[in-house]
Structures are given as structure tokens and as C-alpha cells.
C-alpha positions in Angstrom: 8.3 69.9 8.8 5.6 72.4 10.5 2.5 72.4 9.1 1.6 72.6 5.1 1.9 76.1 3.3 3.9 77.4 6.8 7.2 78.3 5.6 10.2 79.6 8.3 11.8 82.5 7.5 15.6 80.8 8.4 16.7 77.4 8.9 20.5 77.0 9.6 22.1 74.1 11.0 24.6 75.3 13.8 28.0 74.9 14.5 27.5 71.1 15.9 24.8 70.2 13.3 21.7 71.3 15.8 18.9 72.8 13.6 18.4 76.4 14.5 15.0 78.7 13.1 15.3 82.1 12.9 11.8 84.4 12.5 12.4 87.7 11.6 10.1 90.1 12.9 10.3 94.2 11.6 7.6 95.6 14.6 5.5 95.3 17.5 2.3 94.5 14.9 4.6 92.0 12.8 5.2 89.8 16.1 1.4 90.4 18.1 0.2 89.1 14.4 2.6 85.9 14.3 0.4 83.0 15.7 2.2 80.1 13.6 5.7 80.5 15.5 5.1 78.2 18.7 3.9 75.5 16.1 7.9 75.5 15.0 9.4 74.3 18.6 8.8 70.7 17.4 11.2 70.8 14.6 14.2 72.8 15.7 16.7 72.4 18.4 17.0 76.0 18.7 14.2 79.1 18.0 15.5 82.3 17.5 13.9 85.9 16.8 15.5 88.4 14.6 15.0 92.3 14.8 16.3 94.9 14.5 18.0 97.6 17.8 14.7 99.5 17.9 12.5 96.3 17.6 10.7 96.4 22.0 12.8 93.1 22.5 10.9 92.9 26.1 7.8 91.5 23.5 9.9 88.3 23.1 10.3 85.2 25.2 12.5 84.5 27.3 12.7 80.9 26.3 13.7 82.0 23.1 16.9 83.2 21.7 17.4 87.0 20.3 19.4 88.1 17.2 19.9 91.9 17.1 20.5 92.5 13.1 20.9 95.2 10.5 21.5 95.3 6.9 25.6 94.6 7.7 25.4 92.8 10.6 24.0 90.3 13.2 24.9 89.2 16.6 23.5 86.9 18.9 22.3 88.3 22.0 20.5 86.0 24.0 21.4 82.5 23.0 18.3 80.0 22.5 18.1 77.2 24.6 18.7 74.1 23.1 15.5 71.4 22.9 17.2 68.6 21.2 15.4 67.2 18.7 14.5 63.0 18.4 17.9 62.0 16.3 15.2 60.5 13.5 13.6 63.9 12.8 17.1 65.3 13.1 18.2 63.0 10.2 15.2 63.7 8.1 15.4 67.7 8.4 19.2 67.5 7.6 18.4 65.2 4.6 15.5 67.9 3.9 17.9 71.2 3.8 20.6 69.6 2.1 18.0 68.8 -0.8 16.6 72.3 -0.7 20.2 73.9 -0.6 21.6 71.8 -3.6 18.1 72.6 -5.4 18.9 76.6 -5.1 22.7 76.2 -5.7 21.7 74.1 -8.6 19.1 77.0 -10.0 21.7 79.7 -9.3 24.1 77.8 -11.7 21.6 76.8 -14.5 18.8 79.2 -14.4 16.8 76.9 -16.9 17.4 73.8 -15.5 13.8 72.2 -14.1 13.7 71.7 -10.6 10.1 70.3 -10.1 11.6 67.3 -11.8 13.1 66.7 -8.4 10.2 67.2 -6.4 
């Protein structure tokens, strides 16, 4: 995973199992201040940026993908290119999310269950 204490804002694995990150950004300051993102190419098969329509999209790379969002909706406007990743990273971040998503499904289903237990 990126380095310790740096924490992605979205992970998703796409529609043929590819892991995506998503960083939101809210301005112009938010994304000149960002100096940890590059640092995330390594462990992803896709990078995309998430703002919003008034968000100066021109700030981004091109090499990068672009998600125009709201607080209904998102599209993809600019699709990231993909920069597959070695298949035995690939296995271990998969193994990784699926951890962390049965870890939160667990907590939202039994509040006082301990999860550092599975740490």
C-alpha cells in the first residue's frame, strides 16, 4: 500500500477487477496542496480525480482520469489510462480491500463487535 499514515480517499475495483483510486479534490488550493498523490501510481491500475463542474479541471493531468461529481451524481469524463499493475500486488490489494470491506460491513452489522481483534 502507499506509504504509512497516507490513506486514499477511494479505492474501487473496476468492472474487470483493475484497482481504480479516486482523490477528491474541492479547489484550486485543495489540489496545489496535494503532494502525496503521484506516490499512489504504483498501487493502482487506474488514478482518477474527483471534483466538482466548477473545480479549473485544466489544473489536472492529462495522464489522469477526471470524474465530474455532485452530491447526486458522478460521471466519468476523461477515462484514466490504465497502468496494469504486477498480478502479485494485484492479488495482495484485492485480498487487502476485501478484508477492509468485510471489516466495515461487519461493524455496520454489530456496532460492538471488536475489530482490532482482526488486525
Amino acid at each position: 500500500m502507499p506509504d504509512r499514515g497516507l490513506r486514499v480517499d477511494v479505492m474501487a475495483l473496476g468492472p474487470k477487477g483493475e484497482i481504480w483510486i479516486v482523490e477528491c479534490k474541492s479547489s484550486r488550493a485543495d489540489y496545489q496542496s496535494d503532494h502525496k498523490w503521484e506516490g499512489y501510481l504504483d498501487w493502482c491500475d487506474r488514478y482518477f480525480w474527483a471534483v466538482d463542474l466548477e473545480f479549473p479541471s485544466e489544473l489536472l493531468p492529462v495522464e489522469t482520469g477526471v470524474i465530474i461529481a455532485d452530491g447526486y451524481d458522478a460521471e466519468i469524463v476523461r477515462m484514466a489510462p490504465e497502468d496494469k499493475l504486477a498480478g502479485a500486488r494485484r492479488n495482495t490489494l484485492i485480498r487487502k480491500f476485501a478484508i477492509h470491506a468485510a471489516r466495515r460491513l461487519h461493524a455496520l452489522r454489530d456496532p460492538e463487535a471488536v475489530l482490532s481483534a482482526w488486525a
